[in-house]
PyMOL CGO cylinders between C-alpha atoms (Angstrom):
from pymol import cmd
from pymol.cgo import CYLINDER

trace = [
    CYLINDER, 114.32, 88.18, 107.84, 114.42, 86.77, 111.23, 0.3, 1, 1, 1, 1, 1, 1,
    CYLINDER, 114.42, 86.77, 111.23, 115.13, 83.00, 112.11, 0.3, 1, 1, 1, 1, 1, 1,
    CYLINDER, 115.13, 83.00, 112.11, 111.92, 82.93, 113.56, 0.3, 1, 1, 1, 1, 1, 1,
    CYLINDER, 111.92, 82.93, 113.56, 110.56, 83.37, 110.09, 0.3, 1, 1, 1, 1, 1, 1,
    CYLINDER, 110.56, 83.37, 110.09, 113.16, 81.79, 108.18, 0.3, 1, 1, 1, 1, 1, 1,
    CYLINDER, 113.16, 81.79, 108.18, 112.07, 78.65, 109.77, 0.3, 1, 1, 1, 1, 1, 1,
    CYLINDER, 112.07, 78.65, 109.77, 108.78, 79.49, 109.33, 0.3, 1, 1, 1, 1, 1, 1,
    CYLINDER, 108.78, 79.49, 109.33, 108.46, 79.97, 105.53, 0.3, 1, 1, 1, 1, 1, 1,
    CYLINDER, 108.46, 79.97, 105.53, 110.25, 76.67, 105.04, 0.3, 1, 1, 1, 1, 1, 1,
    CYLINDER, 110.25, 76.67, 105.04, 108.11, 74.15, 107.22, 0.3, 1, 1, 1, 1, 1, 1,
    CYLINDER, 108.11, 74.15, 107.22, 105.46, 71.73, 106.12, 0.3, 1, 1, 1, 1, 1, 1,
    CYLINDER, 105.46, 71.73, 106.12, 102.75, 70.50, 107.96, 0.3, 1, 1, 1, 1, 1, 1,
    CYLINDER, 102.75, 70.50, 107.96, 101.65, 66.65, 108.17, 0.3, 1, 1, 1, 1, 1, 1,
    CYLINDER, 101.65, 66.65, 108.17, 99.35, 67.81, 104.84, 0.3, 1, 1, 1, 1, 1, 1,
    CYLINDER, 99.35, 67.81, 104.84, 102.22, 68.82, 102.79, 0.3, 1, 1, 1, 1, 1, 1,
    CYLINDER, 102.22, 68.82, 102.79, 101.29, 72.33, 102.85, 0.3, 1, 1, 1, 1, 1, 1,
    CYLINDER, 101.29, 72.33, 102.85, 103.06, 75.27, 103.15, 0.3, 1, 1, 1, 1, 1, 1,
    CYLINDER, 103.06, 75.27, 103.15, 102.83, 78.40, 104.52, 0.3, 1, 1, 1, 1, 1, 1,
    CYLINDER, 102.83, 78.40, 104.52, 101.55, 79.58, 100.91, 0.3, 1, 1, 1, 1, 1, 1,
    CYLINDER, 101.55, 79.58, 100.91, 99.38, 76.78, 101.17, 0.3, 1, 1, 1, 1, 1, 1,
    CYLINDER, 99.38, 76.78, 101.17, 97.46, 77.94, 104.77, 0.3, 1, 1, 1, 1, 1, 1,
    CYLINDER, 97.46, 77.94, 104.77, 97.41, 81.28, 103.32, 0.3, 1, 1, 1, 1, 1, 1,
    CYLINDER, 97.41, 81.28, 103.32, 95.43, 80.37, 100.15, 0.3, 1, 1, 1, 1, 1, 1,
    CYLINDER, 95.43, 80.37, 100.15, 93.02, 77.93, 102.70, 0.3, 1, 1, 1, 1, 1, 1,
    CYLINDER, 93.02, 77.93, 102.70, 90.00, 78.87, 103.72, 0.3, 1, 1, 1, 1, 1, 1,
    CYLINDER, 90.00, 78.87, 103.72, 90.08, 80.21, 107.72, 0.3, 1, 1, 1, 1, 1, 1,
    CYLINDER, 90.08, 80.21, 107.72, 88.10, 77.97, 109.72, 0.3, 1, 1, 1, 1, 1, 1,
    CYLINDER, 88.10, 77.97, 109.72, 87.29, 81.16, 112.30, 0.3, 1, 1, 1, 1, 1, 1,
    CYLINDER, 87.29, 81.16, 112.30, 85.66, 84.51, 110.00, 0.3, 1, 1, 1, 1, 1, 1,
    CYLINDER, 85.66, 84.51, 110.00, 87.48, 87.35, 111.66, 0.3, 1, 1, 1, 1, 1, 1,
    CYLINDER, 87.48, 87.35, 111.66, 86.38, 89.68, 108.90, 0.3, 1, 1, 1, 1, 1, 1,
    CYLINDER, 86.38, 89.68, 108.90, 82.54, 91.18, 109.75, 0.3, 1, 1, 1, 1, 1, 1,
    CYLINDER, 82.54, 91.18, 109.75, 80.24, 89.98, 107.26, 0.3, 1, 1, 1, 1, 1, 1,
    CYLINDER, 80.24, 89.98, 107.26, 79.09, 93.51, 106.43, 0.3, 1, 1, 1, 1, 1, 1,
    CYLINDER, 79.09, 93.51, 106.43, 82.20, 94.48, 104.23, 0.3, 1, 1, 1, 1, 1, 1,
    CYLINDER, 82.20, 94.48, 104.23, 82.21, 94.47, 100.53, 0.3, 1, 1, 1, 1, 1, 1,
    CYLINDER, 82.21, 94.47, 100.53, 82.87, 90.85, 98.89, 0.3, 1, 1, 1, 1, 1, 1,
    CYLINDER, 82.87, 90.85, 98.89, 85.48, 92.87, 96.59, 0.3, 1, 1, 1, 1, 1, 1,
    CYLINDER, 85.48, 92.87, 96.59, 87.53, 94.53, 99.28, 0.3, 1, 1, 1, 1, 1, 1,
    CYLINDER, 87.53, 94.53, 99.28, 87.87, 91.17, 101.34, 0.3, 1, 1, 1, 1, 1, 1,
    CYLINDER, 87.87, 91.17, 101.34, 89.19, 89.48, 98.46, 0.3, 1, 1, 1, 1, 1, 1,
    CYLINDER, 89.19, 89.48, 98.46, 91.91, 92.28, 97.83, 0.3, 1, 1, 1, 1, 1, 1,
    CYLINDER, 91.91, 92.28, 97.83, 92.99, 91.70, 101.14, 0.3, 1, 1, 1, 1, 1, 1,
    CYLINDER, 92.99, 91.70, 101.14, 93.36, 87.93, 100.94, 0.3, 1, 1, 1, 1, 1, 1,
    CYLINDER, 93.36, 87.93, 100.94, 95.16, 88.50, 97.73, 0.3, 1, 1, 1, 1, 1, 1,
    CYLINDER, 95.16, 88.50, 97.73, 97.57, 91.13, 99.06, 0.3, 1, 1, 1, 1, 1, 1,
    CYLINDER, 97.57, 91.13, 99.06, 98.07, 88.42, 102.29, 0.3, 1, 1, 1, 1, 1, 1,
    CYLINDER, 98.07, 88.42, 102.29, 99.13, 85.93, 99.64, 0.3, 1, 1, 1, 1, 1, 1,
    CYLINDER, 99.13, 85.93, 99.64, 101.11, 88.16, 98.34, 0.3, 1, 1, 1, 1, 1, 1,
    CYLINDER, 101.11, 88.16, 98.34, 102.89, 89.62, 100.84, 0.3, 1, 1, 1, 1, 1, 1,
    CYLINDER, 102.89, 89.62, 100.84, 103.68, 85.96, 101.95, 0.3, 1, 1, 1, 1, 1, 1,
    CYLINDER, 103.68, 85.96, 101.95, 104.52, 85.02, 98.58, 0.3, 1, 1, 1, 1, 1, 1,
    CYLINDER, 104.52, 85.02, 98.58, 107.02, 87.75, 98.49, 0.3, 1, 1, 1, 1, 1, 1,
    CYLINDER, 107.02, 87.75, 98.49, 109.26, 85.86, 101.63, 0.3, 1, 1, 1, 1, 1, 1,
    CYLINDER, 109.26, 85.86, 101.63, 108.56, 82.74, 100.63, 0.3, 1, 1, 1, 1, 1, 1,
    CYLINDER, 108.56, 82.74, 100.63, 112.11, 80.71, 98.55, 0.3, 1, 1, 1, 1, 1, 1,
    CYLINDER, 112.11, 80.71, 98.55, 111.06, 79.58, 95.41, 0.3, 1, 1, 1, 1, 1, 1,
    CYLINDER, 111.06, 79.58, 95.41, 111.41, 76.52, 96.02, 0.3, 1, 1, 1, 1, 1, 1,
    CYLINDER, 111.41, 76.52, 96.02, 108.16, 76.10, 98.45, 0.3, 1, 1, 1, 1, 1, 1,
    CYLINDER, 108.16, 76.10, 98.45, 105.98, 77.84, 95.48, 0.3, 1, 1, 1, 1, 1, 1,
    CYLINDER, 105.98, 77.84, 95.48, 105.69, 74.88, 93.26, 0.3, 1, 1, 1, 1, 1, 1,
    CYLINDER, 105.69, 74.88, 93.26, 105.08, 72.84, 96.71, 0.3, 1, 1, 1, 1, 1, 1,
    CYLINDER, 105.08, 72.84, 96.71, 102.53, 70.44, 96.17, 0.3, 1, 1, 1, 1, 1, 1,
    CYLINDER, 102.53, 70.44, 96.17, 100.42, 69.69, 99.26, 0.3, 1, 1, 1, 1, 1, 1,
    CYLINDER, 100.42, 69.69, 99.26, 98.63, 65.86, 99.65, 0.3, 1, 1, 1, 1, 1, 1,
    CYLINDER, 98.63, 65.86, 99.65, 95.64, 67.21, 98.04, 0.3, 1, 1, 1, 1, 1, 1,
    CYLINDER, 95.64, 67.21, 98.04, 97.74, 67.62, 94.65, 0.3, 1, 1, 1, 1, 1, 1,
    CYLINDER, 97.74, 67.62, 94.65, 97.36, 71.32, 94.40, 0.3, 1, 1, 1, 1, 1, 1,
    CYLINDER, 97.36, 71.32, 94.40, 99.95, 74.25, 94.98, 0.3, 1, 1, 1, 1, 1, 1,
    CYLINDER, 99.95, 74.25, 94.98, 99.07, 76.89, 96.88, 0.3, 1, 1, 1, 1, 1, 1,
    CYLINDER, 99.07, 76.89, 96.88, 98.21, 78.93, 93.93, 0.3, 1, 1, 1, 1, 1, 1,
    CYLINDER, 98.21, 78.93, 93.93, 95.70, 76.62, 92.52, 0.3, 1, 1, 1, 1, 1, 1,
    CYLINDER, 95.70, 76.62, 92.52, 94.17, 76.21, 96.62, 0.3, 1, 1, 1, 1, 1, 1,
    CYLINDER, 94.17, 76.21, 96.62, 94.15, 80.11, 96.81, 0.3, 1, 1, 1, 1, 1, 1,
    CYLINDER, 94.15, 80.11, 96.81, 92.19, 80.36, 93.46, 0.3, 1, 1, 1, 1, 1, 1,
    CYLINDER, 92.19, 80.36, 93.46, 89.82, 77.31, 94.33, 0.3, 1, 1, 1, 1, 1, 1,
    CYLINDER, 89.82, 77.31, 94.33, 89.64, 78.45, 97.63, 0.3, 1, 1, 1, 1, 1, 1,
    CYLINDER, 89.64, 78.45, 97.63, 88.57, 82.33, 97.17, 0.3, 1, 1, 1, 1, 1, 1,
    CYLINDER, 88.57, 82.33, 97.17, 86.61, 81.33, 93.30, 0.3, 1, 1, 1, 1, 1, 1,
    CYLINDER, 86.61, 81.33, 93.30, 83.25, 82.27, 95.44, 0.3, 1, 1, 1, 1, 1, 1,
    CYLINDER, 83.25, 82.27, 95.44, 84.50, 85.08, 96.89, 0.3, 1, 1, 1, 1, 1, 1,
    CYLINDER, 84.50, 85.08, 96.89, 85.44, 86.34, 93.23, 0.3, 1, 1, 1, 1, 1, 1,
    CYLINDER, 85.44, 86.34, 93.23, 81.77, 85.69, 91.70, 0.3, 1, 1, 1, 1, 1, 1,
    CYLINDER, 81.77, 85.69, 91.70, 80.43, 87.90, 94.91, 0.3, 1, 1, 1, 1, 1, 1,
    CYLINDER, 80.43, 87.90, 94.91, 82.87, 90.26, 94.22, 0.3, 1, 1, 1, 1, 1, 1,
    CYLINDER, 82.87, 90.26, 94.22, 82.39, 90.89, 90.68, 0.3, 1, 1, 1, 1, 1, 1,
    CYLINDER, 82.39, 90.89, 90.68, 78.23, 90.74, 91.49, 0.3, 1, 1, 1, 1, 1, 1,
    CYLINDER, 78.23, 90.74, 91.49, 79.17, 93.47, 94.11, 0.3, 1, 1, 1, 1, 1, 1,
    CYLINDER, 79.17, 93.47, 94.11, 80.56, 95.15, 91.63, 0.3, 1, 1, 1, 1, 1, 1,
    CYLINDER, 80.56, 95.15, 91.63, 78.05, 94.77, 88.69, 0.3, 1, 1, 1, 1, 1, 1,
    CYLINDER, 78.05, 94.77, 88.69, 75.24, 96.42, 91.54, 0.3, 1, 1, 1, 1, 1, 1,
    CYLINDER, 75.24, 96.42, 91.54, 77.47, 98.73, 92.78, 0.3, 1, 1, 1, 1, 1, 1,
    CYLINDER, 77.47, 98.73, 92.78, 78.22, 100.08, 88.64, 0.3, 1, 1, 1, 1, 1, 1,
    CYLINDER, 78.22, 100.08, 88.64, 74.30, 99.68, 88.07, 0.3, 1, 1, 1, 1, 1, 1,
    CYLINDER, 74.30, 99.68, 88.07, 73.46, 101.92, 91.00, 0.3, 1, 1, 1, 1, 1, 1,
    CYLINDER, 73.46, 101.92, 91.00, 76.08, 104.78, 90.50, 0.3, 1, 1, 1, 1, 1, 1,
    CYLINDER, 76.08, 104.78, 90.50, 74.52, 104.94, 87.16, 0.3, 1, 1, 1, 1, 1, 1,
    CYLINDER, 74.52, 104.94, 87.16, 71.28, 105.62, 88.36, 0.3, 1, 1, 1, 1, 1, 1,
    CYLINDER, 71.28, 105.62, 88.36, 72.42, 107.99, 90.68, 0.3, 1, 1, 1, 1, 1, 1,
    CYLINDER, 72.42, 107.99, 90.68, 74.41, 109.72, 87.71, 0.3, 1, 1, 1, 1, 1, 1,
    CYLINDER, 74.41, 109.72, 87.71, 71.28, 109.92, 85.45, 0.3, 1, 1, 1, 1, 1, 1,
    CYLINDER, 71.28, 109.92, 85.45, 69.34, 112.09, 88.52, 0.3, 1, 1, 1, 1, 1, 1,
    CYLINDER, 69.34, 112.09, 88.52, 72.50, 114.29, 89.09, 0.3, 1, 1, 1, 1, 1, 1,
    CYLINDER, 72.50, 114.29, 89.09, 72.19, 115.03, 85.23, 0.3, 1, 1, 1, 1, 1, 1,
    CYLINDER, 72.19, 115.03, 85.23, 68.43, 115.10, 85.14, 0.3, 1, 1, 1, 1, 1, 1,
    CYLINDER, 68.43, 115.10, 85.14, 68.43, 117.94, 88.16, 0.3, 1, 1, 1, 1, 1, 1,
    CYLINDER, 68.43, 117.94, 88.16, 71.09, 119.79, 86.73, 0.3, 1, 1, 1, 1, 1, 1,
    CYLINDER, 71.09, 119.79, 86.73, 69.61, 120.02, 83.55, 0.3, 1, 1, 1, 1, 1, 1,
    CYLINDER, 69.61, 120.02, 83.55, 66.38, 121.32, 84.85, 0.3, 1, 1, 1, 1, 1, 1,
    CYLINDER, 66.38, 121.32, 84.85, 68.22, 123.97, 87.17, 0.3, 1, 1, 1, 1, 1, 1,
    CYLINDER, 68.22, 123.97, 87.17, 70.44, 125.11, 84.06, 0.3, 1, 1, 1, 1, 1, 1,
    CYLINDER, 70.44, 125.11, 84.06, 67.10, 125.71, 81.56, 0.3, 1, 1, 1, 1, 1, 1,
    CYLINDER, 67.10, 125.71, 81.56, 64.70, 127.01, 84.07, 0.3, 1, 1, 1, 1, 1, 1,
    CYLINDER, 64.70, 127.01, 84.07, 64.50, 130.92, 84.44, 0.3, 1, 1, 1, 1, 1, 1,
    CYLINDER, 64.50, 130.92, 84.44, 65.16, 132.13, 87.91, 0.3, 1, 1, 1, 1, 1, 1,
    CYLINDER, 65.16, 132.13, 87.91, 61.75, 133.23, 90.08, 0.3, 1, 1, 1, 1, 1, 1,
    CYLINDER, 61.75, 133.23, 90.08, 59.58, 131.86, 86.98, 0.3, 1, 1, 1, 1, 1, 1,
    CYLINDER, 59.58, 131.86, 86.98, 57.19, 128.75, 88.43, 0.3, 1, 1, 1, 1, 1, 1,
    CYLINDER, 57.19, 128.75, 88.43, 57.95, 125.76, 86.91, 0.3, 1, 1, 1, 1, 1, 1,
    CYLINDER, 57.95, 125.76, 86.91, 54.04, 124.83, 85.76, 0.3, 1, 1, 1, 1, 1, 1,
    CYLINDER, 54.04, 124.83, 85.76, 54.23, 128.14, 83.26, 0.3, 1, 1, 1, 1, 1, 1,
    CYLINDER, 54.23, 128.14, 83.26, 54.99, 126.89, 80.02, 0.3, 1, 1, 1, 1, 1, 1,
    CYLINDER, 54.99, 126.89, 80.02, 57.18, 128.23, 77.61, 0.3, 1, 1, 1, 1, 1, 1,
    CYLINDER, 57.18, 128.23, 77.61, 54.35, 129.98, 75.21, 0.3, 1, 1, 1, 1, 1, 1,
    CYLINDER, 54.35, 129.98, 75.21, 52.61, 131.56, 78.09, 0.3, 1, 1, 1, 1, 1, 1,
    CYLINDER, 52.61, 131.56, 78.09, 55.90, 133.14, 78.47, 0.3, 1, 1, 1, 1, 1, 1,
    CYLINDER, 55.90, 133.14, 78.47, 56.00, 133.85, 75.24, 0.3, 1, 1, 1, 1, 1, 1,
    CYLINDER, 56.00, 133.85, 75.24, 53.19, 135.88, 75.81, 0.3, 1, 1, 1, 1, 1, 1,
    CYLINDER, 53.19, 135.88, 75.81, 53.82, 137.68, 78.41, 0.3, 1, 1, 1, 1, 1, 1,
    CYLINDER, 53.82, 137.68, 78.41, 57.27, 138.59, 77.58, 0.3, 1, 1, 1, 1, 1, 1,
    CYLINDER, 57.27, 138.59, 77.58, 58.42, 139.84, 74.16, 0.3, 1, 1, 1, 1, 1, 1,
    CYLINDER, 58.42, 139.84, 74.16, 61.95, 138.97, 74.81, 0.3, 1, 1, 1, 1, 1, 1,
    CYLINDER, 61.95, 138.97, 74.81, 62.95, 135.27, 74.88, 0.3, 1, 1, 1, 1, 1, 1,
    CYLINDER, 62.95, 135.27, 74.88, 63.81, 133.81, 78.41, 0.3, 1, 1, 1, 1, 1, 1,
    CYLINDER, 63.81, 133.81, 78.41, 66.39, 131.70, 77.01, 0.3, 1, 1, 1, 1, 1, 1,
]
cmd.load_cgo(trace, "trace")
């Protein structure tokens, strides 16, 4: 690690707050577009935290800031909306592959029972009829 970084992963601001602590805080600029996935946005927060974690001495991950929290508990406080999105996301996203699952199966169950070049409004006792032999 670098001194630039050395020195950085051990300063405090004038809030008591580390550099865990500005991770796990709210950005006051969104750089992130607001058309991405609530789920994948808070992977990559938690990955940020920790990645920084990761460099971070021990000793600053029981910091507490003036606010009384570590930068665990501000990371979890902070991004606790972000999970509930996330895990609605989710929920929808589960719901609609399902749906999409039941008209793959539907279609592919038709295509499997239908005899080839036979019109689909004969039923099976007219073909009965017609044919001695069973279609199926």
């Amino acid at each position: 690690m670098g001194v630039f970084m050395s020195r950085l992963v051990r300063k405090v601001d004038n809030n008591l707050n580390t550099i865990l602590h500005m991770v796990g805080e709210e950005p006051k600029y969104r750089v992130v577009p607001e058309v991405r996935s609530p789920a994948f946005e808070l992977q990559e927060n938690l990955l940020l935290f920790e990645r920084v974690w990761e460099i971070c001495p021990s000793s600053s991950e029981n910091t507490i800031n003036k606010k009384k929290k570590t930068a665990q508990q501000l990371f979890e406080e902070t991004n606790e909306p972000l999970r509930e999105r996330a895990n609605d996301w989710l929920k929808r996203t589960a719901e609609n592959c399902s749906i999409v699952a039941v008209l793959i199966a539907t279609v592919a169950f038709a295509a499997a029972y239908t005899k080839p070049g036979v019109p689909t409004t004969v039923t099976l006792d007219e073909l009965n009829k017609n044919n001695d032999s069973n279609p199926f």
